[in-house]
C-alpha positions in Angstrom: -9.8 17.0 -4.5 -9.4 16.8 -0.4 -9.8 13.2 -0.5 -6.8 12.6 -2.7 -4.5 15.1 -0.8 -2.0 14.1 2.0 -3.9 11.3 4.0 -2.6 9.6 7.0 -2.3 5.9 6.4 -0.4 4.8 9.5 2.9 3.8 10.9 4.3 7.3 9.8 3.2 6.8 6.4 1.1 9.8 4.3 0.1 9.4 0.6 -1.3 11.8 -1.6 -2.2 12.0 -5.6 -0.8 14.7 -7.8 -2.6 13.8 -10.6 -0.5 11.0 -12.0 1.3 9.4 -9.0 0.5 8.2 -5.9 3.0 9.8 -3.8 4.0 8.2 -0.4 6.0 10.1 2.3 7.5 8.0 4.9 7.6 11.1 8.3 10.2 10.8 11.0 11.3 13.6 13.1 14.5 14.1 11.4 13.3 13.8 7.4 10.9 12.7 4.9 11.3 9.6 2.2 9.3 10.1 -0.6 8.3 6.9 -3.2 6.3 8.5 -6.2 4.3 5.8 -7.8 3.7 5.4 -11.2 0.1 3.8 -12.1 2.1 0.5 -13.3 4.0 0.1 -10.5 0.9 1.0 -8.1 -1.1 -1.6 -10.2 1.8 -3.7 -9.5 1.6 -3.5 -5.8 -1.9 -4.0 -5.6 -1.5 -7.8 -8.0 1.3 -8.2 -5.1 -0.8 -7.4 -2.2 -3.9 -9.9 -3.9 -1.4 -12.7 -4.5 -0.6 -12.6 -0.7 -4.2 -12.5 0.3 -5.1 -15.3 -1.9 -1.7 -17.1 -0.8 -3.2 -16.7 2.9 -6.4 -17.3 2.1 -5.4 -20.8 0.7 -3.3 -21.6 3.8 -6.0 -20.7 5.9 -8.4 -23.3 4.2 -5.6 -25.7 4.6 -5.1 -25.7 8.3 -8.8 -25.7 8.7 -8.9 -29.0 6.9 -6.6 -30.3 9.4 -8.5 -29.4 13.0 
Protein backbone atom coordinates (compact mmCIF):
# COMPACT_ATOMS: atom_id res chain seq x y z
CA UNK A 1 0.00 0.00 0.00
CA UNK A 2 3.14 2.54 -0.51
CA UNK A 3 1.27 4.33 -3.11
CA UNK A 4 -1.56 5.26 -0.89
CA UNK A 5 0.66 6.40 2.08
CA UNK A 6 1.83 9.97 2.83
CA UNK A 7 2.50 11.54 -0.78
CA UNK A 8 3.75 14.92 -1.45
CA UNK A 9 1.32 16.89 -3.45
CA UNK A 10 2.79 20.31 -3.35
CA UNK A 11 2.53 23.70 -1.72
CA UNK A 12 3.08 21.98 1.77
CA UNK A 13 0.34 19.69 1.17
CA UNK A 14 0.70 15.56 1.99
CA UNK A 15 -2.27 13.19 1.56
CA UNK A 16 -2.53 9.75 2.50
CA UNK A 17 -5.41 6.89 2.63
CA UNK A 18 -6.19 5.05 5.75
CA UNK A 19 -8.48 2.89 4.41
CA UNK A 20 -11.60 5.05 4.39
CA UNK A 21 -10.51 8.69 4.16
CA UNK A 22 -8.34 10.54 2.31
CA UNK A 23 -6.38 12.34 4.81
CA UNK A 24 -4.71 15.74 3.91
CA UNK A 25 -2.07 17.36 6.12
CA UNK A 26 -1.32 20.95 5.44
CA UNK A 27 3.03 21.06 6.93
CA UNK A 28 4.40 24.31 8.23
CA UNK A 29 7.27 24.55 10.47
CA UNK A 30 5.30 25.30 13.43
CA UNK A 31 2.21 22.54 13.11
CA UNK A 32 0.23 20.31 10.98
CA UNK A 33 -3.69 20.87 9.82
CA UNK A 34 -5.25 17.78 9.15
CA UNK A 35 -8.75 17.55 6.79
CA UNK A 36 -9.92 13.83 6.83
CA UNK A 37 -12.08 13.22 3.83
CA UNK A 38 -14.86 11.20 3.73
CA UNK A 39 -15.55 9.43 0.20
CA UNK A 40 -18.72 11.90 -0.20
CA UNK A 41 -17.20 14.82 0.44
CA UNK A 42 -13.98 13.69 -1.72
CA UNK A 43 -16.45 12.75 -4.54
CA UNK A 44 -17.72 16.14 -3.80
CA UNK A 45 -14.55 17.85 -4.51
CA UNK A 46 -13.72 16.12 -7.40
CA UNK A 47 -17.70 17.22 -9.19
CA UNK A 48 -16.33 20.75 -7.88
CA UNK A 49 -12.96 20.58 -9.46
CA UNK A 50 -14.88 19.13 -13.05
CA UNK A 51 -17.43 22.02 -12.92
CA UNK A 52 -14.48 24.41 -12.90
CA UNK A 53 -12.73 22.72 -15.69
CA UNK A 54 -15.68 22.61 -17.80
CA UNK A 55 -16.60 26.32 -16.61
CA UNK A 56 -12.96 27.15 -18.04
CA UNK A 57 -13.10 25.13 -20.71
CA UNK A 58 -16.33 26.88 -21.94
CA UNK A 59 -14.69 30.33 -21.51
CA UNK A 60 -11.90 29.36 -23.29
CA UNK A 61 -13.99 28.37 -26.39
CA UNK A 62 -15.58 31.67 -26.02
CA UNK A 63 -12.67 34.07 -26.25
CA UNK A 64 -11.45 31.94 -29.07
CA UNK A 65 -14.58 32.70 -30.97
CA UNK A 66 -13.77 36.27 -30.48
CA UNK A 67 -9.88 36.57 -31.96
Amino acid sequence: MDDLEDRYLGDGVFAHFDGYHIVLDLRRQDNTTRIALEPAVFRALVDFEESIRKAYVAGAIERQGKR
